[in-house]
C-alpha positions in Angstrom: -29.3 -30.4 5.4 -27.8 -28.2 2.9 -30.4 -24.8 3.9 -27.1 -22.9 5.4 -25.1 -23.0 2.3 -27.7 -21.5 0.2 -27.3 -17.7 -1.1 -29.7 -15.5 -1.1 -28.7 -14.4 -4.7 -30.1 -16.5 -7.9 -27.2 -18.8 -7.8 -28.8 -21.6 -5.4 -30.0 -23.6 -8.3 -26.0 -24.3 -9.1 -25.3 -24.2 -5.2 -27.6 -27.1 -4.6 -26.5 -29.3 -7.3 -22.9 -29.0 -6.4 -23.8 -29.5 -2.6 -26.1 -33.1 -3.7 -23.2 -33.8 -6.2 -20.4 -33.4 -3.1 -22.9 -35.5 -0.6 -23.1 -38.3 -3.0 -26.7 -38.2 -4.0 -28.5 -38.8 -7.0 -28.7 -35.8 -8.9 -30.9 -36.1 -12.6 -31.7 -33.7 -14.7 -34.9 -32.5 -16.1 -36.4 -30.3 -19.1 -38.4 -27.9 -18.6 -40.7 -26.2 -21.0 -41.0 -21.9 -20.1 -42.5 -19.7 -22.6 -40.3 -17.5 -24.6 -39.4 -14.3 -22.4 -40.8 -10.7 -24.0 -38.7 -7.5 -23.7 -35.2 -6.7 -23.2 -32.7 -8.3 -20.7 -31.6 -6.0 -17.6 -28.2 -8.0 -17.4 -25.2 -5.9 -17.8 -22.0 -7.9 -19.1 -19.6 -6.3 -16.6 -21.1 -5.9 -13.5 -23.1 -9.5 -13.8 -20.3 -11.0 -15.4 -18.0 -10.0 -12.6 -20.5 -11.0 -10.3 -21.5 -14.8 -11.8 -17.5 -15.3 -11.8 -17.2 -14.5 -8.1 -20.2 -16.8 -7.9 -18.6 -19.7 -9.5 -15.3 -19.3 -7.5 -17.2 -19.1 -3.8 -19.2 -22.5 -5.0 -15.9 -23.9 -6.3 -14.0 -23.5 -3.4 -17.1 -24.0 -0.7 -17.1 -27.5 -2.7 -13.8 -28.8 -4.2 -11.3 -26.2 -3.5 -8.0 -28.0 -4.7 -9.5 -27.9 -8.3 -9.5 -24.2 -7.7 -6.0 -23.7 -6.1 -3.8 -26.0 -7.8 -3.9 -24.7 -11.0 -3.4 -21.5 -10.1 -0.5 -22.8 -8.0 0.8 -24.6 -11.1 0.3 -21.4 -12.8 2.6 -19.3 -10.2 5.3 -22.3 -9.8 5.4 -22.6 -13.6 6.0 -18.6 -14.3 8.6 -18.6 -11.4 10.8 -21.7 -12.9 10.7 -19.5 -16.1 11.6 -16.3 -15.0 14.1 -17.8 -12.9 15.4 -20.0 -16.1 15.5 -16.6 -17.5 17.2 -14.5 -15.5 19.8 -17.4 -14.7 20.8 -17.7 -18.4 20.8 -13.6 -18.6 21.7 -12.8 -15.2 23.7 -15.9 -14.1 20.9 -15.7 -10.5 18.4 -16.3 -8.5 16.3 -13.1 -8.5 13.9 -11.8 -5.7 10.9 -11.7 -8.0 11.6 -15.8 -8.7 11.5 -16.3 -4.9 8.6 -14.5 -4.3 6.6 -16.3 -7.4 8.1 -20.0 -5.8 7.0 -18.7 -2.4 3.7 -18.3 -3.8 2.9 -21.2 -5.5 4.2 -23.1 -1.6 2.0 -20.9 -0.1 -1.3 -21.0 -2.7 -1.3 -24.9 -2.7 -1.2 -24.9 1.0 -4.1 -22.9 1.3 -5.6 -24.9 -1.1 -5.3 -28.0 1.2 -6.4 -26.4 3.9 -9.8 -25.5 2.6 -9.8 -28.8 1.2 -9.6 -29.9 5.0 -12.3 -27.6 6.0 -14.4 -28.7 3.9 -14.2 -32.3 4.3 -15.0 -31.6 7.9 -18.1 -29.2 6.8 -19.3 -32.3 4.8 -18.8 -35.0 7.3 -21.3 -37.3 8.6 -23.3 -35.5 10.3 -24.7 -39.1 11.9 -21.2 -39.5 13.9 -21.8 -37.4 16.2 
């Protein structure tokens, strides 16, 4: 059911879970006993790092996308009210660089529900049709 969402990367423990969380199934969780590793780790903070953060946001948005977008729409609707408080009290206008930071917290949250759309109709019942 899930096979096509899988990476081929090491992130499709986390992939999985969020895909069983999203369907509504049972998800429980288990330890595990491993034996202690030997030798040094190969990760490199920078280039892994970078690459488990891009991770996190394709998962986030392939499974609950608004809880990605909004806040970062909040974020550009809150600095545009300020700088335009700013530059109003300074200024006595409305600058372009206010519009443009507005404009993009319009346009962020609206991409935010459409990928919320797409994915509720990549998670549908598949039994419908």
């Amino acid at each position: 059911e899930f096979l096509h969402l899988l990476p081929n990367g090491f992130s499709y423990p986390t992939t999985s879970t969020m895909a069983f969380f999203r369907a509504g199934y049972a998800v429980a969780y288990l330890p595990i006993h491993v034996l202690k590793r030997e030798g040094e780790s190969h990760i490199n903070i920078w280039k892994d790092g970078v690459r488990f953060l891009l991770i996190i946001f394709k998962v986030g948005t392939l499974y609950s996308p608004l809880k990605l977008f909004i806040p970062i729409s909040l974020l550009h609707g809150a600095i545009g009210l300020s700088y335009y408080a700013y530059t109003f009290i300074t200024v006595g206008r409305f600058t372009n660089m206010s519009a443009m930071l507005l404009s993009s917290a319009v346009i962020i949250f609206l991409i935010g529900l459409i990928s919320e759309q797409i994915t509720a109709l990549l998670y549908q019942d598949k039994s419908r049709k």
